[in-house]
N, CA, C and O atoms as a GROMACS GRO file, in nm:
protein
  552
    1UNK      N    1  24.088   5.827  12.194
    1UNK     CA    2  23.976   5.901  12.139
    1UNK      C    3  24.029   6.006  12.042
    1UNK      O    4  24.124   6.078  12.076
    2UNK      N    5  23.974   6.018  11.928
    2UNK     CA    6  24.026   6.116  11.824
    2UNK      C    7  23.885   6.199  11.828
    2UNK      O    8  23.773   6.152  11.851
    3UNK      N    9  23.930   6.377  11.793
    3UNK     CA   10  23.844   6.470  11.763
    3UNK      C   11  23.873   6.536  11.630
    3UNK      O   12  23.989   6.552  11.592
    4UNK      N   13  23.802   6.563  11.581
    4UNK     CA   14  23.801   6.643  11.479
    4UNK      C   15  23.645   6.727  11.463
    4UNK      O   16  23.523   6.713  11.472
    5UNK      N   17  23.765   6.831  11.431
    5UNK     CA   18  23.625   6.978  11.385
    5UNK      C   19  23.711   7.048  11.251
    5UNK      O   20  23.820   7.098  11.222
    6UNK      N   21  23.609   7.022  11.206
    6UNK     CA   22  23.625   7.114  11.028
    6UNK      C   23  23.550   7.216  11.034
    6UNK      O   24  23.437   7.210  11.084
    7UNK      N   25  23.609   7.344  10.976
    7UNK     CA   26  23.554   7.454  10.953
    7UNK      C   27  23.513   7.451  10.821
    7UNK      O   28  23.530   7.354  10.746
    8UNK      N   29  23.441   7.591  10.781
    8UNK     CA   30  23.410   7.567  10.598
    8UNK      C   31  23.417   7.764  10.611
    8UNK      O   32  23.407   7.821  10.719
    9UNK      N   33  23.429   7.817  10.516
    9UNK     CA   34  23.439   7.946  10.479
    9UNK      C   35  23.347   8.019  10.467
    9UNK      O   36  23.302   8.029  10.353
   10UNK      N   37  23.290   8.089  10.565
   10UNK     CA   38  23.150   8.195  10.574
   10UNK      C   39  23.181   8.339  10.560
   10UNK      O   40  23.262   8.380  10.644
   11UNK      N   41  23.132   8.435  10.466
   11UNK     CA   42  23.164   8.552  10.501
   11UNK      C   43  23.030   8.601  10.606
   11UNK      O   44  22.913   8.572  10.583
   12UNK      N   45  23.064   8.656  10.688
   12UNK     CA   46  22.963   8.707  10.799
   12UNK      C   47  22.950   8.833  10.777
   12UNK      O   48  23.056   8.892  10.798
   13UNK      N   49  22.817   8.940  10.724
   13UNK     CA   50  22.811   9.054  10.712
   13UNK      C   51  22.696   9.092  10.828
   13UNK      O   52  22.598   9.019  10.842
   14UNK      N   53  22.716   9.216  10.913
   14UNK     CA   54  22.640   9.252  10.952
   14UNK      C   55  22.593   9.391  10.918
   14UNK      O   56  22.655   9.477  10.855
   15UNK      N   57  22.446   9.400  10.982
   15UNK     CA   58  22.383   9.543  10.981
   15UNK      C   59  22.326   9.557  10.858
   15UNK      O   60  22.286   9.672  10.841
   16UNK      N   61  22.300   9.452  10.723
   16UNK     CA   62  22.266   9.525  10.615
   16UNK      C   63  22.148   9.438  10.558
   16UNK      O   64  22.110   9.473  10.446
   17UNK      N   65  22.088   9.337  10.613
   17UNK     CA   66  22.007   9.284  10.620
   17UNK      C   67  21.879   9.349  10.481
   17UNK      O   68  21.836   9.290  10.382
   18UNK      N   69  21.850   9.496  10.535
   18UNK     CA   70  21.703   9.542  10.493
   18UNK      C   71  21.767   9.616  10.380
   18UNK      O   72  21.669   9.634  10.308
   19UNK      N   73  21.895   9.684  10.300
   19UNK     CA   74  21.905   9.762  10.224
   19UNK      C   75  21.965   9.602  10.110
   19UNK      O   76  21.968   9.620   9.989
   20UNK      N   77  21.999   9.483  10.157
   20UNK     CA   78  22.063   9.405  10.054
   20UNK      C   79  21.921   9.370  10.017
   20UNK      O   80  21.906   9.352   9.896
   21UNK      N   81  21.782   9.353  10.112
   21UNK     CA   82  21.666   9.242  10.074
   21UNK      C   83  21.586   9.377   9.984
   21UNK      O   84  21.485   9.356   9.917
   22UNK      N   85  21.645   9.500   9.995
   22UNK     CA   86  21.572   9.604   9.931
   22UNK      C   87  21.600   9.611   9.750
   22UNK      O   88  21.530   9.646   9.656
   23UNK      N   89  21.747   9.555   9.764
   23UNK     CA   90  21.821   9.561   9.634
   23UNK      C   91  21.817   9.415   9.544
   23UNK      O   92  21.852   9.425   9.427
   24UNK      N   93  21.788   9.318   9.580
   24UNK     CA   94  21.734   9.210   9.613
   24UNK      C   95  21.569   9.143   9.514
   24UNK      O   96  21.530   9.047   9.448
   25UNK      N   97  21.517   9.291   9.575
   25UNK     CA   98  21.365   9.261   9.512
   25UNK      C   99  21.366   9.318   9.372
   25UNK      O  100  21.260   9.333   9.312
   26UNK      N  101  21.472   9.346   9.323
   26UNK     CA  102  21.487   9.458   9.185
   26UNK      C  103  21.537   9.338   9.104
   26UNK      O  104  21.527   9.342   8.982
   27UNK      N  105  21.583   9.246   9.157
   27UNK     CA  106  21.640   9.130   9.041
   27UNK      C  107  21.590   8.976   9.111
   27UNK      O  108  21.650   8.875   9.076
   28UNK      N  109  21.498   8.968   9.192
   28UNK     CA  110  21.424   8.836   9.204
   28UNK      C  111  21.400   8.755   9.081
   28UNK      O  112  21.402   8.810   8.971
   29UNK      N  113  21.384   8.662   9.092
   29UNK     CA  114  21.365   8.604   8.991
   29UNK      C  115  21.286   8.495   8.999
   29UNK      O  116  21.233   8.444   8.900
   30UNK      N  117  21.273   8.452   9.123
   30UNK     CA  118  21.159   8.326   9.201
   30UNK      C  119  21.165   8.348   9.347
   30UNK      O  120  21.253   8.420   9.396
   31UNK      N  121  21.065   8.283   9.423
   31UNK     CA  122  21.019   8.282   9.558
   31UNK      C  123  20.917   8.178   9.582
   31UNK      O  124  20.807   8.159   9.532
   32UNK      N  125  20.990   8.110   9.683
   32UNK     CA  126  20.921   8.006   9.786
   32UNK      C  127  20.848   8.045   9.911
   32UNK      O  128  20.919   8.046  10.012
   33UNK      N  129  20.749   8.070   9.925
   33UNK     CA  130  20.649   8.148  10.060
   33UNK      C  131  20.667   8.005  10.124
   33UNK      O  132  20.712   7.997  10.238
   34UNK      N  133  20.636   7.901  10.059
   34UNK     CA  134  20.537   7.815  10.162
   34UNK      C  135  20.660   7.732  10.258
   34UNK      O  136  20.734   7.657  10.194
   35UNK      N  137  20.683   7.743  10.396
   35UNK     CA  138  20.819   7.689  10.459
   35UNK      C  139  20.781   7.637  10.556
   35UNK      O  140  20.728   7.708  10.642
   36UNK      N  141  20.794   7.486  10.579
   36UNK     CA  142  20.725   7.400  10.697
   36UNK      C  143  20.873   7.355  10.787
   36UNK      O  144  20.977   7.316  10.733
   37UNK      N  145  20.854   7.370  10.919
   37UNK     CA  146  20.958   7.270  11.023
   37UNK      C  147  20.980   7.182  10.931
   37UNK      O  148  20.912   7.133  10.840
   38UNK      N  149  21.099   7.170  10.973
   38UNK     CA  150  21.133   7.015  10.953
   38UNK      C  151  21.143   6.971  10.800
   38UNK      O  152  21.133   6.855  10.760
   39UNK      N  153  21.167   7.095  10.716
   39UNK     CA  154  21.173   7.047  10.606
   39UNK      C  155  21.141   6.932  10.576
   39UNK      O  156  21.223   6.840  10.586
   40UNK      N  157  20.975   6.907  10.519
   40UNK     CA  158  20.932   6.818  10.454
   40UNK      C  159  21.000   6.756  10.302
   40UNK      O  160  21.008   6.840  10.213
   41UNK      N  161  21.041   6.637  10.273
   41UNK     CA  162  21.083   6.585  10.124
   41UNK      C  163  20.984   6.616  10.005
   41UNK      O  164  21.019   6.622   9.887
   42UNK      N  165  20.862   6.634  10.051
   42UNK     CA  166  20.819   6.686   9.941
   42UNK      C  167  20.861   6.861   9.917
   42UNK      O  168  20.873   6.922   9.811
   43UNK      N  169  20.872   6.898  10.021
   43UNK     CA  170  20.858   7.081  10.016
   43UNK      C  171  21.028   7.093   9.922
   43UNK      O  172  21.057   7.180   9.840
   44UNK      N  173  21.100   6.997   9.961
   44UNK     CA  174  21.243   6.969   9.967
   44UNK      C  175  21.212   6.968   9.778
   44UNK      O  176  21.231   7.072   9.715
   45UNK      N  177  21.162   6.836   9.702
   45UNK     CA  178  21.138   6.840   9.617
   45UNK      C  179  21.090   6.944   9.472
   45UNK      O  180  21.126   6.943   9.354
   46UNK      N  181  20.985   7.037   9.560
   46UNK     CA  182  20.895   7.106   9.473
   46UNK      C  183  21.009   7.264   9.460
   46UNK      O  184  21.010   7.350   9.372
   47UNK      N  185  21.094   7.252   9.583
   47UNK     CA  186  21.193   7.389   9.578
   47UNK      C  187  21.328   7.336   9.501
   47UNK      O  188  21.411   7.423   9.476
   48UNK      N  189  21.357   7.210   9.464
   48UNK     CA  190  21.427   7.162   9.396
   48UNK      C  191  21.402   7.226   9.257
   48UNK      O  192  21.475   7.317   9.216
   49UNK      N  193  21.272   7.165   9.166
   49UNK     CA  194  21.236   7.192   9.058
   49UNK      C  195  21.229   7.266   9.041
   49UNK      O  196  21.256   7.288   8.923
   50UNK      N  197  21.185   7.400   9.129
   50UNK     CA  198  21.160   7.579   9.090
   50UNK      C  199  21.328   7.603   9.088
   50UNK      O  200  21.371   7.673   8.996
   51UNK      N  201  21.405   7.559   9.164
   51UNK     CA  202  21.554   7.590   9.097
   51UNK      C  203  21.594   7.567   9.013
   51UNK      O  204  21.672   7.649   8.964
   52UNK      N  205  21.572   7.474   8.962
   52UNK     CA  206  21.626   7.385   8.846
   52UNK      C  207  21.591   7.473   8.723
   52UNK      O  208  21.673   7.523   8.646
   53UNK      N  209  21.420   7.486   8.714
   53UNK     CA  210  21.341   7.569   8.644
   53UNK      C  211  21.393   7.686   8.594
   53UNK      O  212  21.398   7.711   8.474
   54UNK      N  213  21.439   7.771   8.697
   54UNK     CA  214  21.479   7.881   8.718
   54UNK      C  215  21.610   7.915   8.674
   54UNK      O  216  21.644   8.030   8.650
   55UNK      N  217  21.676   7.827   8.666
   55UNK     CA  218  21.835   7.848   8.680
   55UNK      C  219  21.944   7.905   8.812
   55UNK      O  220  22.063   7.934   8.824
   56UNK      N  221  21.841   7.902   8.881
   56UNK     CA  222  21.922   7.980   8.977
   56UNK      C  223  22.061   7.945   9.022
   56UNK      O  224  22.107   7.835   9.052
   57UNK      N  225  22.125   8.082   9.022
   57UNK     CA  226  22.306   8.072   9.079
   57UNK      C  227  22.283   8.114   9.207
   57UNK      O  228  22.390   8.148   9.256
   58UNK      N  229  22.190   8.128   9.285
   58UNK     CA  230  22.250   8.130   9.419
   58UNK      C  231  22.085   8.135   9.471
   58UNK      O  232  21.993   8.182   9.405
   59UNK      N  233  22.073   8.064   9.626
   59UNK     CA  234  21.991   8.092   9.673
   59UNK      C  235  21.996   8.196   9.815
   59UNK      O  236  22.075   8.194   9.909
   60UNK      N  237  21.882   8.283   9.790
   60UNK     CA  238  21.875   8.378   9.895
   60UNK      C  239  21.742   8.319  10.006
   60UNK      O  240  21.622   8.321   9.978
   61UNK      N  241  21.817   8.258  10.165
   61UNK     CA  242  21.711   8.238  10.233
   61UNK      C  243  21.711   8.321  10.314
   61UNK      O  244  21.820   8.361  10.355
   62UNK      N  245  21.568   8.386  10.373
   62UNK     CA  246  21.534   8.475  10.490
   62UNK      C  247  21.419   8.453  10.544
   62UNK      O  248  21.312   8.443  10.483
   63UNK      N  249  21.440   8.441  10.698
   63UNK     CA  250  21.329   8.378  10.758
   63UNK      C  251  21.428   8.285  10.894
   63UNK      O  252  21.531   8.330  10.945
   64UNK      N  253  21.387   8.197  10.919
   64UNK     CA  254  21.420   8.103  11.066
   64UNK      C  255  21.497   8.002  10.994
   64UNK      O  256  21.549   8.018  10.883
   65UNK      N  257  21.501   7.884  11.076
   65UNK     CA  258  21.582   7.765  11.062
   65UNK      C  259  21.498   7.675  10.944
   65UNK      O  260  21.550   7.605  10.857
   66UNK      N  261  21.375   7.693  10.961
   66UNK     CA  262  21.304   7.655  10.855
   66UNK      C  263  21.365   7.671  10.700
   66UNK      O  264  21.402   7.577  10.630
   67UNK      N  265  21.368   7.807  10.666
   67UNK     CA  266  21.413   7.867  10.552
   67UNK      C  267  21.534   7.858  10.512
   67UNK      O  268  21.557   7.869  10.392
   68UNK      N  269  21.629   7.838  10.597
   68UNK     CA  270  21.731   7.844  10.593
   68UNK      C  271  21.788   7.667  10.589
   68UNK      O  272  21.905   7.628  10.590
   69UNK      N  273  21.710   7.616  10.586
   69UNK     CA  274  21.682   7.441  10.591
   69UNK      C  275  21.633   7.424  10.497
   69UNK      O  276  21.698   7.341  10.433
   70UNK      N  277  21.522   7.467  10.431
   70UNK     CA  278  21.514   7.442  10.292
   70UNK      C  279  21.568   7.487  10.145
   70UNK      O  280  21.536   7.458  10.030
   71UNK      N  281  21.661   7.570  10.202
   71UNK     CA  282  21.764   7.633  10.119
   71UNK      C  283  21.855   7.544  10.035
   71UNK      O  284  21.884   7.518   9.918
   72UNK      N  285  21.893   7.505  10.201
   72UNK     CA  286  21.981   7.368  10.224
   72UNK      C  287  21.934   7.241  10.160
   72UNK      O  288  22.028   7.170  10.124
   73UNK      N  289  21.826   7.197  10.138
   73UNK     CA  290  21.783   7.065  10.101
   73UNK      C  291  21.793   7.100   9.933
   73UNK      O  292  21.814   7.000   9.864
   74UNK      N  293  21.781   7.226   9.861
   74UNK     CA  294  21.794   7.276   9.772
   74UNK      C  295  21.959   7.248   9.674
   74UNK      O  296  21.983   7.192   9.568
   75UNK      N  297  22.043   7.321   9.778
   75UNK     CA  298  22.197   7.293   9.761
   75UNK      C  299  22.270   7.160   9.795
   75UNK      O  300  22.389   7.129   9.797
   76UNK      N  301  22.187   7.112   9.814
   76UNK     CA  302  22.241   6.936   9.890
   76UNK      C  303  22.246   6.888   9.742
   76UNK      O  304  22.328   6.802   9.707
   77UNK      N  305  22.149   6.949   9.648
   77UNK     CA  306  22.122   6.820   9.532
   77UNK      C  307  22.153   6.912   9.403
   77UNK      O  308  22.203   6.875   9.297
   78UNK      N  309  22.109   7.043   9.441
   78UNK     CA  310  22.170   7.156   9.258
   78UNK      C  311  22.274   7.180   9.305
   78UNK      O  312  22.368   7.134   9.240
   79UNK      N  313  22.313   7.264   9.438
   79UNK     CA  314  22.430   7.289   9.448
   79UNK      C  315  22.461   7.441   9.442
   79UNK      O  316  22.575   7.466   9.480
   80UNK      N  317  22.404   7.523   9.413
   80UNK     CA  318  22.397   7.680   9.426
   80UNK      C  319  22.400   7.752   9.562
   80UNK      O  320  22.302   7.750   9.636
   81UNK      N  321  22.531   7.827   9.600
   81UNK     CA  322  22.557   7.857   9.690
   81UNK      C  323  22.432   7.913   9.784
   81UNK      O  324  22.323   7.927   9.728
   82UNK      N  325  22.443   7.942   9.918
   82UNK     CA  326  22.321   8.019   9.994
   82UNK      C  327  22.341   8.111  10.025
   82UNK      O  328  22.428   8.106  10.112
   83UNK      N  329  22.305   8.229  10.001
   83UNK     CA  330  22.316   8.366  10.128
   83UNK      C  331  22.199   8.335  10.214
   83UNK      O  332  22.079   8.332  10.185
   84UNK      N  333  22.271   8.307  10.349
   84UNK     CA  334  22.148   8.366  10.441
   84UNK      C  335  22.126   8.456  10.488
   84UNK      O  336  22.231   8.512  10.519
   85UNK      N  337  21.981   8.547  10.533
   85UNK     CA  338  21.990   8.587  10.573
   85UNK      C  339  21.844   8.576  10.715
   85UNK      O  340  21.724   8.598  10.703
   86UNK      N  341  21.924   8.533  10.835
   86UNK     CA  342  21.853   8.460  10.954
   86UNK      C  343  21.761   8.583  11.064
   86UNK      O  344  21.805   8.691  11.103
   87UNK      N  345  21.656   8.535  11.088
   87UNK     CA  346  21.623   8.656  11.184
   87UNK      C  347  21.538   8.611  11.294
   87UNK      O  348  21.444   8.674  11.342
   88UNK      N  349  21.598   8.450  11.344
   88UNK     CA  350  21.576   8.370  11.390
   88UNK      C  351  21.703   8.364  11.529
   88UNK      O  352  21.710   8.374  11.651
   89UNK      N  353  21.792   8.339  11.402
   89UNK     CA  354  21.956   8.313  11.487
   89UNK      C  355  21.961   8.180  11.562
   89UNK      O  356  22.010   8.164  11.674
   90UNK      N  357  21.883   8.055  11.458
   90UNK     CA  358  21.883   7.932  11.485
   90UNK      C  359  22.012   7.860  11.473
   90UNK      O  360  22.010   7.738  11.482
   91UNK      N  361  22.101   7.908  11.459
   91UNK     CA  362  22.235   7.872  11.444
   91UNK      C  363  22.269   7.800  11.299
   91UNK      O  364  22.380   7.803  11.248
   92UNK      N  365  22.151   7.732  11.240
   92UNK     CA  366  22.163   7.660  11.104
   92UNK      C  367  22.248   7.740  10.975
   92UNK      O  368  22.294   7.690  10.872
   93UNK      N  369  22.250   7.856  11.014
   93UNK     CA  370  22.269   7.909  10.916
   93UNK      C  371  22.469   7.938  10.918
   93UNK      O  372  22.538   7.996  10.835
   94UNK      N  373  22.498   7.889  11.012
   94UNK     CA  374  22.664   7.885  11.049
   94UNK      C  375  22.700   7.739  11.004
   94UNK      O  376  22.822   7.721  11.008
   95UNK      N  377  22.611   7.605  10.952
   95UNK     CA  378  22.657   7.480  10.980
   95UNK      C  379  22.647   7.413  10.868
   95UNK      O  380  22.566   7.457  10.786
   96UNK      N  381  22.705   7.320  10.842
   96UNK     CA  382  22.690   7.249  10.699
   96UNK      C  383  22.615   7.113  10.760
   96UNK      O  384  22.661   7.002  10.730
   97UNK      N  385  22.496   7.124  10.847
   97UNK     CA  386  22.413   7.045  10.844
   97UNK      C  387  22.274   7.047  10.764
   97UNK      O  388  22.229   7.142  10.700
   98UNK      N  389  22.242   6.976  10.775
   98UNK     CA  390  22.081   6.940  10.655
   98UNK      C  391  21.958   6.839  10.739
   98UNK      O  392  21.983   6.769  10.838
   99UNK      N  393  21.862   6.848  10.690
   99UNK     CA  394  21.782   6.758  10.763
   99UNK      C  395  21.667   6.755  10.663
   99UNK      O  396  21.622   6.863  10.625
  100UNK      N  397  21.617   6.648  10.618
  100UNK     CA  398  21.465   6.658  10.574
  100UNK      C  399  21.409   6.530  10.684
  100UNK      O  400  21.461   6.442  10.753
  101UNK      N  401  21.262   6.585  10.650
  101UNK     CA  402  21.156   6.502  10.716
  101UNK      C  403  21.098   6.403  10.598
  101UNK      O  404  21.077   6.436  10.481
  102UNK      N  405  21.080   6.284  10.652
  102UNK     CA  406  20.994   6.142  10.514
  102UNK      C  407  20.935   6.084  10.624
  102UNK      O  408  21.003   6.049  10.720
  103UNK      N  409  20.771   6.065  10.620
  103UNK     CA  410  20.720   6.016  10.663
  103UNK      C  411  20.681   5.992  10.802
  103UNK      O  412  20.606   5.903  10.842
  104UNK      N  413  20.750   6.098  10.884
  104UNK     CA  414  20.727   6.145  11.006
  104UNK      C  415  20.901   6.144  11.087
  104UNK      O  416  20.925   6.180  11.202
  105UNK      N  417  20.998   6.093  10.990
  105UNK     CA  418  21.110   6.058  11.046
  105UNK      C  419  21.216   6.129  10.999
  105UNK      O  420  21.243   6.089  10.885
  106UNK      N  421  21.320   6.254  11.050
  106UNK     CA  422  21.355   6.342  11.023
  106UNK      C  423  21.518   6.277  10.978
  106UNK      O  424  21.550   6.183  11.050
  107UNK      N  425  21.588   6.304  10.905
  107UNK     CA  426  21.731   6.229  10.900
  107UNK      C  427  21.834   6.384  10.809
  107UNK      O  428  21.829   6.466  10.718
  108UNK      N  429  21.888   6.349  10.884
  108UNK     CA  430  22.026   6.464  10.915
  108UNK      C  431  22.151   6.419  10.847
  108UNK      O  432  22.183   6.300  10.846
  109UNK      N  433  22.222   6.512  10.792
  109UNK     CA  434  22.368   6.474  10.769
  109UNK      C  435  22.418   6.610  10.714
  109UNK      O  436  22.346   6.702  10.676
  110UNK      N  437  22.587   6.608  10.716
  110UNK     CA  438  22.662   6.723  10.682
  110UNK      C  439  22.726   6.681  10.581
  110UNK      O  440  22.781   6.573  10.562
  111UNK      N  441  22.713   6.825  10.477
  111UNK     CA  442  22.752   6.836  10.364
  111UNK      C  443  22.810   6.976  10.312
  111UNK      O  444  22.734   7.061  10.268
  112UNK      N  445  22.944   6.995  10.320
  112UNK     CA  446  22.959   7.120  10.300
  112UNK      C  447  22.909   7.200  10.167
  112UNK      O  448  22.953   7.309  10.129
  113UNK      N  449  22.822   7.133  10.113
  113UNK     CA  450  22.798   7.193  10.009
  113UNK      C  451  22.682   7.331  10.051
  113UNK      O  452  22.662   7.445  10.009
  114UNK      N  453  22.616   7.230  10.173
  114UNK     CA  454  22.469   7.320  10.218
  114UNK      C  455  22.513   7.413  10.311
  114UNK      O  456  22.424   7.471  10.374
  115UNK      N  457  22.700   7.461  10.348
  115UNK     CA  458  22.663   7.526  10.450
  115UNK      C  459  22.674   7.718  10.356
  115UNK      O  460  22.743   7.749  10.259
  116UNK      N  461  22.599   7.787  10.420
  116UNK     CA  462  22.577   7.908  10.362
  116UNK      C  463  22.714   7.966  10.298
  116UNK      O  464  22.821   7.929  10.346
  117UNK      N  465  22.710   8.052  10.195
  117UNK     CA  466  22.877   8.108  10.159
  117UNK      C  467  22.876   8.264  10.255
  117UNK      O  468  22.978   8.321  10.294
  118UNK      N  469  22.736   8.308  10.278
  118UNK     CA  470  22.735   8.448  10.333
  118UNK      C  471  22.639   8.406  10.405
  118UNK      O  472  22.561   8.312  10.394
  119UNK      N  473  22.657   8.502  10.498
  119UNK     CA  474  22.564   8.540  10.638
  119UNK      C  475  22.521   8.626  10.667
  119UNK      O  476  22.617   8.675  10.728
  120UNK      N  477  22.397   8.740  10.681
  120UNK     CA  478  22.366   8.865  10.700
  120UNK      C  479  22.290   8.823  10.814
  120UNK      O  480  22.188   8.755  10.814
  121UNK      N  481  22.377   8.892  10.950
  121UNK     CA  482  22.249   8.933  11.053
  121UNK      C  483  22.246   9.069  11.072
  121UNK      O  484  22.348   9.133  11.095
  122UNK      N  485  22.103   9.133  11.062
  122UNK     CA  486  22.084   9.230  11.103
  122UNK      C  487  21.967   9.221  11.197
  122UNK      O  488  21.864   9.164  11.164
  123UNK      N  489  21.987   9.289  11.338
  123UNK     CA  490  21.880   9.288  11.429
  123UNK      C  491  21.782   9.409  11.397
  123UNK      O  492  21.706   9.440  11.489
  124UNK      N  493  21.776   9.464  11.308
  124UNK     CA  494  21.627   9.573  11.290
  124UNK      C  495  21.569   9.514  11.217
  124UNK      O  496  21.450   9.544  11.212
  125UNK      N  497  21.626   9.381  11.107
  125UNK     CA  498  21.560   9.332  11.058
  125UNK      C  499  21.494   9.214  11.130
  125UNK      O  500  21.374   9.188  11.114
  126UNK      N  501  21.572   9.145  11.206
  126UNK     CA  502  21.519   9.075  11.244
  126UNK      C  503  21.337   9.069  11.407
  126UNK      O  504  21.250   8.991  11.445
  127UNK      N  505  21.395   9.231  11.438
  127UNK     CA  506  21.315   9.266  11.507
  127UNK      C  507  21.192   9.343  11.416
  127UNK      O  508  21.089   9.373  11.475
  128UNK      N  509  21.202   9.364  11.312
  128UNK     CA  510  21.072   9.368  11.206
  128UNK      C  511  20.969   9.244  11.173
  128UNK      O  512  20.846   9.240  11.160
  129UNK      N  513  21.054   9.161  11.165
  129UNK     CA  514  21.005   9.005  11.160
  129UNK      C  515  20.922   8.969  11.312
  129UNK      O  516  20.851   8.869  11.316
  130UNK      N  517  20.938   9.057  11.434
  130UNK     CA  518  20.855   8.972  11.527
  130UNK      C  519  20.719   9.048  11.494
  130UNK      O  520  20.700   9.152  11.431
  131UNK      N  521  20.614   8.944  11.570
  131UNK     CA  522  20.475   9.032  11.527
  131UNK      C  523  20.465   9.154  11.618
  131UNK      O  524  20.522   9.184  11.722
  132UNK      N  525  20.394   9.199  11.561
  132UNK     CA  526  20.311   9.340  11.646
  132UNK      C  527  20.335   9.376  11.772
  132UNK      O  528  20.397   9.478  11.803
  133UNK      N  529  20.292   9.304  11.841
  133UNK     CA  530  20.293   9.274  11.985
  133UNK      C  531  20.415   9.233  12.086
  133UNK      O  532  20.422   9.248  12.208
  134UNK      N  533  20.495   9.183  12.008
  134UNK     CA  534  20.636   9.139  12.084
  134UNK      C  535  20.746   9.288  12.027
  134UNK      O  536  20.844   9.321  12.094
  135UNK      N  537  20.713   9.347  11.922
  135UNK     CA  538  20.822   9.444  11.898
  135UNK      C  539  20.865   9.522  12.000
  135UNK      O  540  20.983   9.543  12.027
  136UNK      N  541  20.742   9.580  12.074
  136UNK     CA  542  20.786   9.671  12.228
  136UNK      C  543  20.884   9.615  12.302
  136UNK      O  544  20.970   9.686  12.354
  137UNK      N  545  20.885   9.514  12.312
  137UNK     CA  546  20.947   9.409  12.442
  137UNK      C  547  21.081   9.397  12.385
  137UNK      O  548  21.163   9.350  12.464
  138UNK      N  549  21.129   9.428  12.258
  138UNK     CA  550  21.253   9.413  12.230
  138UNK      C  551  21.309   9.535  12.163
  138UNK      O  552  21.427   9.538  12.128
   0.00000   0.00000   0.00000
């Protein structure tokens, strides 16, 4: 039986989450709201073309495994590095895996191209992100 595990090169920043997404909004340049499970091929598609459109040199995802998955379906095919930044802590955002959904049938594969170059977790941010009602509890 042979194993193999490949690493790929992440810088991991913590704690700065809300002052990078603050500095961030001063040079946006596009934004994708609409983010479904399971990265749909069309959603995969339509965030393709707004890159392309755009020019973008790097994509910034924030949000869950969702976001951070369609980042990925993004860099699978332009190729522009990812910062994530996760407030989920779905683990996707450590892996050079990918997944879109076609037709109800989800298909996966690794590509180091999609795995993030940076990582920002910050937990005040990410505990801003829960709703209303769950913030007490954490």
């Amino acid at each position: 039986m042979r194993f193999q595990h490949e690493t790929h090169e992440t810088r991991v920043i913590f704690g700065a989450g809300r002052s990078l997404l603050e500095r961030l909004a001063a040079i946006e340049v596009g934004r994708i709201s609409k983010v479904r499970r399971h990265v749909p091929v069309e959603d995969a598609e339509v965030a393709r073309r707004r890159a392309d459109e755009l020019g973008a040199s790097v994509l910034i995802a924030v949000g869950g495994g969702s976001a951070i998955g369609l980042a990925k379906a993004v860099a699978l095919t332009s190729g522009p590095p990812i910062v994530a930044v996760p407030t989920t802590y779905s683990g996707s955002e450590m892996t050079p895996v990918w997944g879109l959904t076609e037709d109800g049938v989800k298909t996966t594969g690794r590509d180091r191209r999609v795995a993030p170059s940076v990582v920002v977790y910050d937990p005040e941010l990410t505990i801003l992100c829960l709703p209303r009602s769950r913030r007490a509890a954490a």
